[in-house]
C-alpha positions as CSV (number, residue, x, y, z in Angstrom):
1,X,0.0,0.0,0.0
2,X,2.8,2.3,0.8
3,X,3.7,2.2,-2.9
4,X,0.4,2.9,-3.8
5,X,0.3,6.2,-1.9
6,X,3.9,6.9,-3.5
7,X,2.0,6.3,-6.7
8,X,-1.4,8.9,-5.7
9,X,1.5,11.5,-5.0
10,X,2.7,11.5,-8.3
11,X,-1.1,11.8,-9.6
12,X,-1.4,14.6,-7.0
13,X,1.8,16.3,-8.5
14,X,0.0,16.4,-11.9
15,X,-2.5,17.8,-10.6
16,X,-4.7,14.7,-10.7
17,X,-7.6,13.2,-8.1
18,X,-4.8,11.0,-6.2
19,X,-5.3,7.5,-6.5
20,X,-2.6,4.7,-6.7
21,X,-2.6,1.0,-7.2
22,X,0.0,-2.1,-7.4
23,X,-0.7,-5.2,-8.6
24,X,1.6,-8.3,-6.6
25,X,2.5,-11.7,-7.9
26,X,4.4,-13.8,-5.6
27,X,5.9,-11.1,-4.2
28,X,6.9,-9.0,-7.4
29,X,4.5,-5.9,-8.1
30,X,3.7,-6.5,-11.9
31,X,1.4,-3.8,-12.5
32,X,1.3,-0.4,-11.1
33,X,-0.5,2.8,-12.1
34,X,-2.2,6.2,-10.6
35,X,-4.7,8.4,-11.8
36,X,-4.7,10.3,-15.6
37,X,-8.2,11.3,-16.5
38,X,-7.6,14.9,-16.9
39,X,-3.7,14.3,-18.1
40,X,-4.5,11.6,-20.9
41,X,-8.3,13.0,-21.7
42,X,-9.1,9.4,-21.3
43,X,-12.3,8.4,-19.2
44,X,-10.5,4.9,-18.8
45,X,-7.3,6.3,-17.3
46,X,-7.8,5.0,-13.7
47,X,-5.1,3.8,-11.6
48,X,-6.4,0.2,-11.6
49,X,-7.0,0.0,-15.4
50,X,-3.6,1.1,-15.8
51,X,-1.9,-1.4,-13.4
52,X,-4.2,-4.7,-14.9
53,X,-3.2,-3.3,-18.6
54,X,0.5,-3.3,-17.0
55,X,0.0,-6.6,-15.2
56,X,-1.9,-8.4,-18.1
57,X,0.9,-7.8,-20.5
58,X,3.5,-8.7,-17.9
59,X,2.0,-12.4,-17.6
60,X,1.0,-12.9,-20.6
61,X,-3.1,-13.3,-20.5
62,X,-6.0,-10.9,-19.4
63,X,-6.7,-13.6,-15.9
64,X,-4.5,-12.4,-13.1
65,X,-5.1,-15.0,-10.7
66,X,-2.7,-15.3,-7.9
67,X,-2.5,-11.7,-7.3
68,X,-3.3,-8.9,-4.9
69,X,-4.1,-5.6,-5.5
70,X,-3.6,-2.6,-3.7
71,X,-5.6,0.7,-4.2
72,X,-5.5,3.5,-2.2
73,X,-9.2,4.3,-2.7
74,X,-12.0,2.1,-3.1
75,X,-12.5,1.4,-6.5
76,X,-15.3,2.9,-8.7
77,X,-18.1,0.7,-10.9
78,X,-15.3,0.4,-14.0
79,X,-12.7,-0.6,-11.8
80,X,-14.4,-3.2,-9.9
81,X,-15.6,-4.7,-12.6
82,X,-12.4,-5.1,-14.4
83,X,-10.9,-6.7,-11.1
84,X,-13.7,-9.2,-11.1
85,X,-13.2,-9.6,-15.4
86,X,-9.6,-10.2,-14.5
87,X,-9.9,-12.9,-12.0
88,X,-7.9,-10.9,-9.5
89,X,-8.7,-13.4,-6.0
90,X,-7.7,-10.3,-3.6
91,X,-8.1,-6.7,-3.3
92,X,-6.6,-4.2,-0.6
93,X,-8.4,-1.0,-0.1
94,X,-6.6,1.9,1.7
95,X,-9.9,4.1,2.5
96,X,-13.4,4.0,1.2
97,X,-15.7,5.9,-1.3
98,X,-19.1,6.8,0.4
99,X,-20.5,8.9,-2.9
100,X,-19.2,6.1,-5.9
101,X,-17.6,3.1,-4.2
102,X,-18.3,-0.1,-6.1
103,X,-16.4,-2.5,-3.2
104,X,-18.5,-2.2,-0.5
105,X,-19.8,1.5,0.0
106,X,-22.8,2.1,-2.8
107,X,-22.5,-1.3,-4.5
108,X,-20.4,-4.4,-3.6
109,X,-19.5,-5.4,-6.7
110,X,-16.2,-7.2,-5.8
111,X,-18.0,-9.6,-3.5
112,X,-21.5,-10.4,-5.2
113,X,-21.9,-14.0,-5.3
114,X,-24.3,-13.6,-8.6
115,X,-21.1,-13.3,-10.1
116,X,-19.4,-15.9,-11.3
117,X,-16.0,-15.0,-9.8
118,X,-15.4,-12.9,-6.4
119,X,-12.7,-11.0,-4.6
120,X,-11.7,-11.2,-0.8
121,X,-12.0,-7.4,-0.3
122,X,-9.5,-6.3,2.8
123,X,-10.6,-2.7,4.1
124,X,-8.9,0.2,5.7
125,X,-5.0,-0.8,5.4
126,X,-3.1,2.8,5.6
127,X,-6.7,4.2,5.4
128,X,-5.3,7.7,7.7
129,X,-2.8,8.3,5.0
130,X,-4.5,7.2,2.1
131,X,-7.5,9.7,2.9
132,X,-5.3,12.6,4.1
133,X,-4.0,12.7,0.1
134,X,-7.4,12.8,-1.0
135,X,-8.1,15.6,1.2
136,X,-5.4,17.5,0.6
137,X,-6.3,17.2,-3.0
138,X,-9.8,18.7,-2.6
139,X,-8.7,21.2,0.1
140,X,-6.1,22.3,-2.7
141,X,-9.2,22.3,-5.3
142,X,-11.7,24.1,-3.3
143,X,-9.2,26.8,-2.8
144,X,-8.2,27.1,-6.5
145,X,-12.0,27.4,-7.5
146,X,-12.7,30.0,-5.5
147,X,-9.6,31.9,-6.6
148,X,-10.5,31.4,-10.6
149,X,-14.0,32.4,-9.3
150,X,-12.6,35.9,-7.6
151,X,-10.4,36.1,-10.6
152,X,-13.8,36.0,-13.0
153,X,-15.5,38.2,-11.0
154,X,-12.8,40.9,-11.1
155,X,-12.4,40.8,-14.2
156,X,-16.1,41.4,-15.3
157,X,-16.0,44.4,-12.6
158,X,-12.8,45.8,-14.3
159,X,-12.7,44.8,-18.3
């Protein structure tokens, strides 16, 4: 998990909603990625699509069985679904998502038994520091909107 959050830091540094993940295979981390929506204009550039893209390619099929993945936030309805699609047996959540959160907060998609494959879902591993990124994040955001919104205002006062 600690590589994770090294991982949402370099998301935060772009500028990025910082989220981090690591795919493990005996040991080895095999996929890795962090969040790119804005950076790559790409609605499918989440952390864990990036690291089971990284991870697929690295053994050689799309069923990542055998592996653990880390995440520094609970993943979304995309993300779940592609852990479950990938066969990946075990997930590690740093903190959870109350508003979108697809493994275990609005949905529980990783552990529905209609399914025909299921994660074990551990919760709350480095859950202080993975949620004091994302808050530093939106504290950082908040501030920045209101100072474009002064800046707009100001501007229509004084053309």
């Amino acid at each position: 998990m600690k590589m994770a959050l090294k991982l949402a830091q370099k998301a935060l540094d772009l500028g990025e909603v910082p989220i981090g993940c690591v795919i493990v295979h005996e040991g080895k981390v095999i996929g890795r990625g962090y969040n790119r929506r804005n950076t790559d204009k790409n609605t499918l550039a989440h952390a864990e699509i990036t690291a089971i893209n990284k991870a697929s390619k690295k053994m050689g099929d799309w069923r990542l069985e055998d592996c653990t993945l880390y995440v520094t936030l609970e993943p979304c309805q995309m993300c779940a679904g592609a852990i479950i699609q990938a066969r990946i047996p075990e997930v590690v959540m740093g903190c959870m998502n109350p508003k979108a959160g697809c493994g275990g907060s609005v949905l529980n998609i990783l552990e529905m038994p209609q399914f025909n494959h299921q994660a074990a879902v551990t919760r709350g591993i480095l859950e202080d520091e993975c949620s004091s990124i994302l808050k530093e994040f939106f504290t950082r955001l908040r501030i920045r909107n209101r100072q474009e919104k002064e800046r707009k205002k100001q501007a229509e006062e004084n053309p």
